[in-house]
C-alpha positions as CSV (number, residue, x, y, z in Angstrom):
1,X,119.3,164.0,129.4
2,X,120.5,166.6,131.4
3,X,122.5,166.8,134.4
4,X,119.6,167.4,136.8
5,X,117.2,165.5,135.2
6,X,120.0,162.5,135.6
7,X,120.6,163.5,139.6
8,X,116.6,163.8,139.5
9,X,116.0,160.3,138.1
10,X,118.2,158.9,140.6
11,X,116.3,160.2,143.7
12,X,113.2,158.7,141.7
13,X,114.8,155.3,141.6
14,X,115.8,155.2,145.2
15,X,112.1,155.9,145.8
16,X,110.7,153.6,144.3
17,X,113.6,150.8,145.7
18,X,112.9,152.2,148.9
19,X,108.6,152.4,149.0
20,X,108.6,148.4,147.6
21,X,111.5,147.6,150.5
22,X,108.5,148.8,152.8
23,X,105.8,147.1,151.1
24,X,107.4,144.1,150.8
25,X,107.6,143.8,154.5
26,X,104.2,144.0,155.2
27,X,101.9,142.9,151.8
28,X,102.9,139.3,152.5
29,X,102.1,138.7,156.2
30,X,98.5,141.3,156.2
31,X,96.0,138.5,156.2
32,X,97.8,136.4,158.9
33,X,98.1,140.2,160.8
34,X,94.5,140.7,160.3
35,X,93.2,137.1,160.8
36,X,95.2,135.9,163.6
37,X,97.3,137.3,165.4
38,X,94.5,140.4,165.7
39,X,91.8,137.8,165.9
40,X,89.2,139.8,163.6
41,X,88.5,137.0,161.4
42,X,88.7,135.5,157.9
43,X,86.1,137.7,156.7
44,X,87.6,141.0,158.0
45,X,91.2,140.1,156.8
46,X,89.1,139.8,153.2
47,X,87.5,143.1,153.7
48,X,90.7,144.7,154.3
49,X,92.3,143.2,150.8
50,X,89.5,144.6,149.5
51,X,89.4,148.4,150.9
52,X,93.1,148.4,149.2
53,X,91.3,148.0,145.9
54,X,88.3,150.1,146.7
55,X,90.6,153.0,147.8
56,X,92.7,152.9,144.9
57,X,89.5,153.2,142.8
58,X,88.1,156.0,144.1
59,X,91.4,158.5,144.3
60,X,93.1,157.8,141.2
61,X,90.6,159.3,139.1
62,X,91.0,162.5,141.1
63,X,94.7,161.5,141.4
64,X,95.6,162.3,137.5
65,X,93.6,165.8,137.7
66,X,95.7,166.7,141.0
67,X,99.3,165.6,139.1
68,X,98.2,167.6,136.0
69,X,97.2,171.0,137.7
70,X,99.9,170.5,140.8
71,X,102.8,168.6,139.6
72,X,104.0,164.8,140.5
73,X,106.0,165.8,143.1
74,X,103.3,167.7,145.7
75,X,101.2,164.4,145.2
76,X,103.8,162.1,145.7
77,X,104.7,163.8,149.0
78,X,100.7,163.7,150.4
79,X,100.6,160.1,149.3
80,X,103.7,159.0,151.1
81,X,102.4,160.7,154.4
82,X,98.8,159.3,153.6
83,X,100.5,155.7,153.4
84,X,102.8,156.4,155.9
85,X,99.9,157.2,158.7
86,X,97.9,154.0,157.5
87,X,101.0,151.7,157.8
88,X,101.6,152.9,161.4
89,X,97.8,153.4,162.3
90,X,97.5,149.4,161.3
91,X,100.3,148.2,163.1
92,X,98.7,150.0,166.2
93,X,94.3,148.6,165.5
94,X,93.0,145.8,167.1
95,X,89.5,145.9,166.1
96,X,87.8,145.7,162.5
97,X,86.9,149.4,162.6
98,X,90.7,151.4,162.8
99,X,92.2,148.3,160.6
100,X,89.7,148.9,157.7
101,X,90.0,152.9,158.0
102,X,93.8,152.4,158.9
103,X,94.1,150.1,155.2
104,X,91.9,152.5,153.3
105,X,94.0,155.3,153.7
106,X,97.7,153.1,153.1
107,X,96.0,151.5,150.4
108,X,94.9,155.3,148.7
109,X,98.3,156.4,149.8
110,X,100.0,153.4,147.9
111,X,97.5,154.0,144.7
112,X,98.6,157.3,143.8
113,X,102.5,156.7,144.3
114,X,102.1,154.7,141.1
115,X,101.3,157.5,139.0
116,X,103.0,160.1,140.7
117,X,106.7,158.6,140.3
118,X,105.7,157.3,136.9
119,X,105.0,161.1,135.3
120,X,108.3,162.1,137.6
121,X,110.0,159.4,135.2
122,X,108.3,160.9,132.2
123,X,109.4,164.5,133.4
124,X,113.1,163.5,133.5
125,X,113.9,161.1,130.7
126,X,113.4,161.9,127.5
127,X,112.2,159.3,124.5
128,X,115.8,157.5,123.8
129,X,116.3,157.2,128.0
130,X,112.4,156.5,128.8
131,X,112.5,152.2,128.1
132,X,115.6,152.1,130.3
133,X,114.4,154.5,133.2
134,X,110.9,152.5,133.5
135,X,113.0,149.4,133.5
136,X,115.5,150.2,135.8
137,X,112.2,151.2,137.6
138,X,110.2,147.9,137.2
139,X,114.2,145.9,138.4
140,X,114.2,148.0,141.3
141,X,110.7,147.4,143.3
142,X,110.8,143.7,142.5
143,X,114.2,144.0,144.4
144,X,113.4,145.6,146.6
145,X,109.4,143.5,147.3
146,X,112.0,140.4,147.6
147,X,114.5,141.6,150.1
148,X,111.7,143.4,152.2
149,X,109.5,139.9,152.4
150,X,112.7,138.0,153.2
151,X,114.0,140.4,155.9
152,X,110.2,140.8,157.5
153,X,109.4,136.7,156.9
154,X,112.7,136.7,159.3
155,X,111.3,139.4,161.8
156,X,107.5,138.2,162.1
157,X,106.4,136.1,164.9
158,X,102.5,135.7,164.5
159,X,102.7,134.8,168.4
160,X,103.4,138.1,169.2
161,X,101.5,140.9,167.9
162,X,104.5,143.7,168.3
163,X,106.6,141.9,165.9
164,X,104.0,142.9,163.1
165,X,103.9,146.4,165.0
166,X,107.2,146.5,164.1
167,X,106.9,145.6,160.6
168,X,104.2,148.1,159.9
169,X,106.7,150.6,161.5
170,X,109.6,149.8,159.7
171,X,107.3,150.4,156.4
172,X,105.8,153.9,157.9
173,X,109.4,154.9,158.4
174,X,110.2,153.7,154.8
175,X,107.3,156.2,153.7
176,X,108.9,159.2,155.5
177,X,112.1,158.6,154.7
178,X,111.4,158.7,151.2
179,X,109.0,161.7,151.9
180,X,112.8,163.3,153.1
181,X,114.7,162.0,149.8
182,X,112.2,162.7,147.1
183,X,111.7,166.3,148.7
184,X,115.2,167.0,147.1
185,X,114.6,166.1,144.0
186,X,114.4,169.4,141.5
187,X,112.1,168.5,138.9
188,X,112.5,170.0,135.6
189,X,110.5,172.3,133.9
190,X,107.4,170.1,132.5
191,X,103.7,171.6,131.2
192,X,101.2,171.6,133.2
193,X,97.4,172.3,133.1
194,X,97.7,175.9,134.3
195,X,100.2,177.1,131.7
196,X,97.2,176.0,129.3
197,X,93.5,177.1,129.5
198,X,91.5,176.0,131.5
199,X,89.7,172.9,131.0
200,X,87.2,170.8,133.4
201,X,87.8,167.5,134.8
202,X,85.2,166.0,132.5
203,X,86.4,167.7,129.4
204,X,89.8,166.4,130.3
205,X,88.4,162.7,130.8
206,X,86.3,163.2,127.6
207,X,89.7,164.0,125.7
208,X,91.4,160.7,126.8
209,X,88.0,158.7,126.2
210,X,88.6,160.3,122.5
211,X,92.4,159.1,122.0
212,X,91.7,156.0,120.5
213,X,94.9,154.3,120.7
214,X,94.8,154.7,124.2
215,X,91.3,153.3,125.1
216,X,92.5,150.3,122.7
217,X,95.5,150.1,125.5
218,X,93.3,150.5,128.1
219,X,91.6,147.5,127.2
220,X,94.6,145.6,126.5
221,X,95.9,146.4,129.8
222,X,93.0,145.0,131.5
223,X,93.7,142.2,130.1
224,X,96.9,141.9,130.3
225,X,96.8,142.6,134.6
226,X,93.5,140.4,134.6
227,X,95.3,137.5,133.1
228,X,98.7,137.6,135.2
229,X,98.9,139.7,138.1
230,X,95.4,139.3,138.9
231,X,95.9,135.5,139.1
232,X,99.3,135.2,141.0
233,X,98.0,135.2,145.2
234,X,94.2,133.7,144.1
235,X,93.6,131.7,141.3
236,X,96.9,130.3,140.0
237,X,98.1,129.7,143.7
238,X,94.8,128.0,144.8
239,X,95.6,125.9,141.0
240,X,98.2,125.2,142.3
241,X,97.6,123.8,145.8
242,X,94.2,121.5,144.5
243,X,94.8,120.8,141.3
244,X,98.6,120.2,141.2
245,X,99.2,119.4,145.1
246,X,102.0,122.0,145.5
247,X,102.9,122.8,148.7
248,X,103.0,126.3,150.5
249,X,107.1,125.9,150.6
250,X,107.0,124.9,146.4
251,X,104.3,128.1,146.2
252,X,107.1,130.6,147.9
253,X,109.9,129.1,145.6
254,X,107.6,129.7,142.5
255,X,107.3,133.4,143.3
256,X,110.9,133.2,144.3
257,X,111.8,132.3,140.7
258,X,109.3,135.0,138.8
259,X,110.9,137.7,140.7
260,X,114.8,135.8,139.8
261,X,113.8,135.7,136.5
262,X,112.8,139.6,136.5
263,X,115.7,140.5,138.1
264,X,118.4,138.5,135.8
265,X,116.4,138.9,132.7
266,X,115.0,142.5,132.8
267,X,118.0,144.3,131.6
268,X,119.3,141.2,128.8
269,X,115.9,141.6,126.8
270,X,115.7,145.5,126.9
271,X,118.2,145.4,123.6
272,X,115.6,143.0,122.3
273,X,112.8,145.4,123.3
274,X,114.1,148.6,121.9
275,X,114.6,147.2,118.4
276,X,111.1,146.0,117.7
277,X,108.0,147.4,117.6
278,X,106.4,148.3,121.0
279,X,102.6,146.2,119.8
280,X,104.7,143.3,119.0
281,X,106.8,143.1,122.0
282,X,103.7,143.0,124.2
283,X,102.0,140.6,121.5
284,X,105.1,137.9,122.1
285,X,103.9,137.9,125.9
286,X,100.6,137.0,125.1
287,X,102.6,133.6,123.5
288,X,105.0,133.1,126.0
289,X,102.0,133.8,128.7
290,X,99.6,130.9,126.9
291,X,102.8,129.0,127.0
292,X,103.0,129.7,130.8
293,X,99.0,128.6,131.2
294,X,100.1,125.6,128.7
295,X,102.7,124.5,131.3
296,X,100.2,124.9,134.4
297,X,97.7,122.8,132.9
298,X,100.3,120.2,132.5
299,X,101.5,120.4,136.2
300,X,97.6,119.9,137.4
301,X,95.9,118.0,134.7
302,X,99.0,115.8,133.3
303,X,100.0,112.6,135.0
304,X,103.3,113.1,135.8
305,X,104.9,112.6,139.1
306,X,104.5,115.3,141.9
307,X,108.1,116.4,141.4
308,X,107.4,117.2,137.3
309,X,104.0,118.9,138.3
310,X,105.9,120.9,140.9
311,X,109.2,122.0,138.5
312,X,106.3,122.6,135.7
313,X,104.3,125.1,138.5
314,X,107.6,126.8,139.1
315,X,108.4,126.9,135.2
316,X,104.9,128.8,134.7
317,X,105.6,131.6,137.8
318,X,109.4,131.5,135.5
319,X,107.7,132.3,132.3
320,X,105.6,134.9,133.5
321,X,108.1,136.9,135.1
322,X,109.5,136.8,131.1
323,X,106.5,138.4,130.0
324,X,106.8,141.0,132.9
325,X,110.3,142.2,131.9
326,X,109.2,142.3,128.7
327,X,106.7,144.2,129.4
328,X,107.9,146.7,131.8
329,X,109.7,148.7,129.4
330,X,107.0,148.9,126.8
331,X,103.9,149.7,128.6
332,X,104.7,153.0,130.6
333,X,106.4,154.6,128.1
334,X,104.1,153.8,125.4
335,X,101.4,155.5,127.9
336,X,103.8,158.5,128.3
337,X,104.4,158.5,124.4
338,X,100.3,158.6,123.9
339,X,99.9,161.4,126.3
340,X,99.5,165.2,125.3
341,X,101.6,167.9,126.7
342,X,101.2,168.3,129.6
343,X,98.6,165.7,129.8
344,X,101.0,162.7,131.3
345,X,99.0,162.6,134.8
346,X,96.4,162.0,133.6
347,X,97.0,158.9,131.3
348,X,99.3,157.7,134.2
349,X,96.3,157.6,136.4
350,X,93.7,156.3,133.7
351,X,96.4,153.1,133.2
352,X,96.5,152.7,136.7
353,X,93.1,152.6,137.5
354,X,92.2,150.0,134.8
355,X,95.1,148.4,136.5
356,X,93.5,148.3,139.8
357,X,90.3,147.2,138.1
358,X,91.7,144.2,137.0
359,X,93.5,143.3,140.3
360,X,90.2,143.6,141.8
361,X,87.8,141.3,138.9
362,X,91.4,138.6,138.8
363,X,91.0,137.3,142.1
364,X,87.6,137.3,142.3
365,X,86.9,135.3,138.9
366,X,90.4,133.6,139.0
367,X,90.1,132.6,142.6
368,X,87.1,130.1,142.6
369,X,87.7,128.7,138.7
370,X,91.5,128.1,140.0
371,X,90.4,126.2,143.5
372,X,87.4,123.9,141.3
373,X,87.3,124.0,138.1
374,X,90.6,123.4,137.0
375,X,90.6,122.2,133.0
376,X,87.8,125.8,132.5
377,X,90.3,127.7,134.7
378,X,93.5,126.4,132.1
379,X,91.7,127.2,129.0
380,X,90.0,130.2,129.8
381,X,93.0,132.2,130.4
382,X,95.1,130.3,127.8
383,X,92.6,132.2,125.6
384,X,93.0,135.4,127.0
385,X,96.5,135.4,127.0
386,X,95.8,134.9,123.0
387,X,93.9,137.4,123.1
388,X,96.5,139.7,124.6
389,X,98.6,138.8,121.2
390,X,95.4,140.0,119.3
391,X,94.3,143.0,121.0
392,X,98.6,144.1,120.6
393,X,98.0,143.4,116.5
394,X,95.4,145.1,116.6
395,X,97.0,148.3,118.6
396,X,99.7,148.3,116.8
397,X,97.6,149.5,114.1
398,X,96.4,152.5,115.6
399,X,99.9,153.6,116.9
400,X,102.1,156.6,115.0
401,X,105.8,155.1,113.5
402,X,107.3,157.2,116.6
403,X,104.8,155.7,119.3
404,X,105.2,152.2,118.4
405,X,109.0,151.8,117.3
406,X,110.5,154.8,118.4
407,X,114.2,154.0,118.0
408,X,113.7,153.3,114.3
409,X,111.7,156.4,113.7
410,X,115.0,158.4,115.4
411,X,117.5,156.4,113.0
412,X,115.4,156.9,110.0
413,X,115.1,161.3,111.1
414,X,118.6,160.9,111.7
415,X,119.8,159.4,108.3
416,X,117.8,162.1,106.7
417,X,119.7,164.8,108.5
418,X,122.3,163.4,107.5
419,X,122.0,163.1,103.9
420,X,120.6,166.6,104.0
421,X,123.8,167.9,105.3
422,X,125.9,166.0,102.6
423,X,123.5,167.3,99.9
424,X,123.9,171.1,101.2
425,X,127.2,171.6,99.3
426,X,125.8,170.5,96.5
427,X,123.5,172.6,96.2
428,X,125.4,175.8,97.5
């Protein structure tokens, strides 16, 4: 890595500590800001959840194009003042109209950062750095989600409406100030679309469609965000409160401990990571995730005491946030690795949008099983978390040597260089 790319990859990092600082301020508190203290209603403050996911659907398809033809950074800066005029726009409605325009446009605004400062990553690391960058990445907005919900838990008053003006400022300022640090940032020379001819959007959609390692990761992502991340604020939570009687206060010290356990853990198993292959990394989450669902059912269904169910709730939020840091340094750059020239964009955006996807179906599925039918809710994503471990098998088969264990496909070119070197004398 360069010295730019290095002073580039550092602005990126800020960026993204500094745009999950301002979500974390906000994404917590929306539906009692919506609800309540705006008076618009249960059903609005569900509409508005929604609009984040609709939003994100329609623009990242366009998103990837945009990246491709314009670069990461011009995108970037026209999402963060998108998201920075919804944030402030919502801290300012008070009827259902403005809050579900005002959330449309944070929520597109929000969508495309994620592929935007992902291909930026791409741009300026390089295969050996790549793992590391997208962890340090993954460390860094957990950190930062955490110390923005604690600081805004201790701002918000829902009796008074301009304390959640406040928050929503405080996270359209984050937006602009980052607009102000990542306009610094010198990116390095990267292809783009234009350098190469021209091709439609279609075509260019047609060509991922074709790439059959990365529809098989596609799919496997689905899952994968279907199964966790989908499940965290609905179905597991709602688990959680009827099945296993946890309380709201044992609820915030479960998500406490997934983002502890992210933060301690994330850099101890990237060693681990970065010696094995990439389709068996992810495969191990799929076990230690139906160990997590294992664990759940026993804190609802077993007949322990409440203080056993509630340590074995925690344990499952624990062992998923595992799985995440496991995770967080294989998936991106695996996407980035299965990418043409020039072509990162676009695969950032595809995995994003099947990402969105899934946080859309989760809740909706999980939400209801999780509240009612408990034992179904247990078993049905125990299985797809074994399914995650199946559909990774199965990837791993359609992966190249350097795609799917890249650090031994380095060592191995590198001991033949080597040996070639010795042999020249030889043959001199």
């Amino acid at each position: 890595m360069t010295r730019a790319m290095g002073a580039a990859m550092r602005r990126i990092h800020v960026g993204n500590a500094l745009s999950a600082f301002g979500l974390g301020f906000t994404v917590p508190y929306l539906y009692v800001y919506v609800a309540q203290v705006r008076g618009l209603g249960a059903m609005t403050a569900g509409l508005v959840l929604a609009v984040f996911a609709v939003a994100a659907l329609i623009v990242l398809p366009f998103a990837g194009r945009a990246i491709v033809r314009r670069g990461p950074l011009p995108v970037l800066l026209a999402a963060l003042v998108t998201a920075a005029i919804g944030a402030l726009s919502l801290g300012l409605s008070n009827s259902a109209a403005t809050v579900l325009l005002s959330a449309s446009a944070l929520g597109a605004g929000q969508a495309v950062m994620q592929p935007a400062l992902a291909t930026m990553i791409v741009d300026c690391s390089t295969t050996e750095t790549r793992s590391r960058a997208f962890a340090t990445q993954f460390f860094l907005q957990n950190l930062g989600l955490g110390v923005g919900g604690l600081i805004g838990g201790h701002l918000v008053d829902p009796t008074e409406a301009g304390s959640f003006t406040l928050l929503f400022s405080i996270e359209a300022a984050m937006f602009l100030l980052l607009v102000v640090v990542m306009a610094t940032v010198r990116m390095p020379r990267a292809p783009r679309l234009t350098d190469a001819p021209q091709q439609s959007a279609g075509a260019s959609w047609k060509q991922l469609l074709g790439n059959r390692a990365m529809v098989q990761l596609c799919v496997l992502g689905f899952v994968l965000f279907f199964a966790c991340y989908g499940q965290f604020e609905s179905g597991l939570s709602a688990y959680g409160v009827e099945a296993a009687g946890i309380s709201t206060s044992a609820l915030g010290t479960a998500l406490a401990a997934n983002t502890l356990v992210i933060v301690i853990a994330q850099f101890a198993v990237l060693r681990f990571v970065e010696r094995r292959k990439r389709s068996r990394v992810i495969a191990s989450v799929g076990l230690i995730w139906a160990v997590a669902w294992a664990v759940a059912g026993y804190a609802g269904l077993g007949d322990g005491s409440q203080a056993m169910a509630t340590a074995a709730f925690i344990s499952t939020y624990a062992l998923f946030g595992l799985g995440e840091a496991l995770l967080s340094p294989t998936l991106a750059p695996l996407v980035a690795d299965l990418a043409p020239t020039g072509m990162a964009g676009q695969y950032n955006s595809a995995f994003a949008l099947v990402k969105q996807l899934a946080l859309a179906v989760g809740p909706a599925v999980g939400g209801p099983m999780g509240a009612s039918l408990h034992a179904p809710y247990i078993v049905v994503f125990l299985l797809f978390s074994l399914g995650i471990t199946v559909l990774a098998v199965r990837l791993g088969r359609q992966l190249t040597e350097v795609q799917n264990h890249p650090s031994a496909a380095r060592s191995r070119v590198v001991a033949q260089s080597g040996a070639a070197a010795g042999q020249a004398p030889a043959h001199a």
